[in-house]
N, C-alpha and C positions, 0 to 999 in steps of 0.2 A: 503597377510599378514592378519592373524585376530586382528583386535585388539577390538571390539564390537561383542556382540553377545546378543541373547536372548536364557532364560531357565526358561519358564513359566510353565515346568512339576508337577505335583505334586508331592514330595520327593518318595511316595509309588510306583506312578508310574517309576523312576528313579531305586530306588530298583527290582521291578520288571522283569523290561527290563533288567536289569546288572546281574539278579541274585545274591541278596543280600540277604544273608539267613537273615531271618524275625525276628532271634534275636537278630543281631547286631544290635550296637545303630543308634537310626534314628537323625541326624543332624536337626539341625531348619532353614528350607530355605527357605527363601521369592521368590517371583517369581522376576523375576529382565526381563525386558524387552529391556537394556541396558547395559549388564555387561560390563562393560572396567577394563584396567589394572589395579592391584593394590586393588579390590574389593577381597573378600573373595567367594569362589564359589566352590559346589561341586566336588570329586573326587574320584574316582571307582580306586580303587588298591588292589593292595594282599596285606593280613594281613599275612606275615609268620609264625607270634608266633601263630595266630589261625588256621593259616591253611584255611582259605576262603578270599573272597572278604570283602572289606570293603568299607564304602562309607562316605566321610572326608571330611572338609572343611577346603581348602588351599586358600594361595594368589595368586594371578593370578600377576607371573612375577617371574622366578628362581632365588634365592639369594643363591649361590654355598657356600656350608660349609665351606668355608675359607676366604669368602668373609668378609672386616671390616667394610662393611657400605650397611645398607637396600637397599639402593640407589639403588644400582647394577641391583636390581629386573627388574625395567624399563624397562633396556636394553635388558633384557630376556623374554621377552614376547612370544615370537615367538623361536623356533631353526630348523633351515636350517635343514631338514633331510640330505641333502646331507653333509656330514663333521661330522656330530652333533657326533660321536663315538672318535673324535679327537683334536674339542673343549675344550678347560680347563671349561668354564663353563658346560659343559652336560656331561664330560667324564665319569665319575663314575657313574651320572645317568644315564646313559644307558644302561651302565652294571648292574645296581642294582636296579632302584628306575624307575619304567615304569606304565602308567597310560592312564585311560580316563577320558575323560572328555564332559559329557554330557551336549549336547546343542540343545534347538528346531530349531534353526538357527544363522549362523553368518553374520556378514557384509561386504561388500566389496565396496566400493568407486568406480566409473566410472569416469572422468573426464570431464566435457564438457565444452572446450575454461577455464574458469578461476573458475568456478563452481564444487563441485562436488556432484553428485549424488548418496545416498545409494542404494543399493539393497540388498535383504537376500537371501543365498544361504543356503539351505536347502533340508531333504528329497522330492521328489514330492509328496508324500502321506504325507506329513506334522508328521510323524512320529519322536520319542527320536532319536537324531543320538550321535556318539562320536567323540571327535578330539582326535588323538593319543598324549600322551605330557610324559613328565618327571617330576619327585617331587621331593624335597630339603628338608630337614632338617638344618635351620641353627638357630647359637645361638648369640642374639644382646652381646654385651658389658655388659648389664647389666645381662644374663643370661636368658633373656625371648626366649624361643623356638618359632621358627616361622617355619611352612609349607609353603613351596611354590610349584609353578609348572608354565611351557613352555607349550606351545602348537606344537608341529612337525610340520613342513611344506615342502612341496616340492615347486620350484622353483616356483614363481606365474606363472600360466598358466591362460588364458580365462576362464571364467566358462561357460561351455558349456552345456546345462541342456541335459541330457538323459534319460530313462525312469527310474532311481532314484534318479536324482537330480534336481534340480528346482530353477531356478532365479526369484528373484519377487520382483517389486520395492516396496520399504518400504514406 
């Protein structure tokens, strides 16, 4: 389960690597070394109406368009790849509303006896990676539009570093 990451790219960089054509507008994004749920943080999707990539700052936690309270977000942080097409929360995005979301690495917890341990699981060439996720569009009560987005996951597995990924204690 991610639920921390780091994304200390430079936005230019980001564009770059996503192919973001260089006249969309560029977001103002700090380096965040930390990102957790709930934080506002880059995202790579298609702009239909223009026909390209766009690169957008959502909430990190899906608050499903029919949802009546922010709240919900929390809960969505993550969505199970397996089911995610069958979900009431991710149903529609998934058919419609599909994204990345660029990160230099994410976190994952080890356990030891009562303790736990972070580690960042990342490229091994320390390279921009993406996590696959979903985006929302929903609208508070009083009418303020809010962005959000999930990050996809398959069932936790060991992280096993290979010659493209790389465990490294934090």
């Amino acid at each position: 389960m991610c639920g921390r990451a780091r994304l200390s790219s430079d936005v230019s960089e980001i564009k770059l690597v996503f192919s973001i054509p260089p006249e969309r507008p560029t977001p103002n994004i700090p380096a965040n070394w930390n990102a957790a749920p709930t934080e506002d943080l880059p995202v790579v999707r298609y702009d239909a109406r223009a026909g390209q990539r766009s690169l957008d700052v959502m909430r990190w936690g899906l608050v499903p368009f029919w949802a009546k309270d922010i709240k919900v977000g929390f809960a969505n942080i993550n969505a199970k790849a397996e089911g995610i097409d069958t979900k009431p929360a991710f149903r529609e995005a998934f058919v419609r509303r599909r994204c990345l979301i660029p990160f230099d690495c994410f976190y994952e917890w080890k356990k030891l006896g009562k303790e736990r341990e972070p580690y960042a699981v990342g490229l091994a060439d320390r390279r921009l990676m993406a996590l696959a996720g979903l985006w929302e569009t929903w609208r508070s009560p009083a009418g303020e539009r809010i962005r959000s987005f999930t990050i996809s996951r398959r069932s936790r597995t060991n992280c096993a570093p290979s010659s493209t990924t790389a465990c490294r204690r934090y």
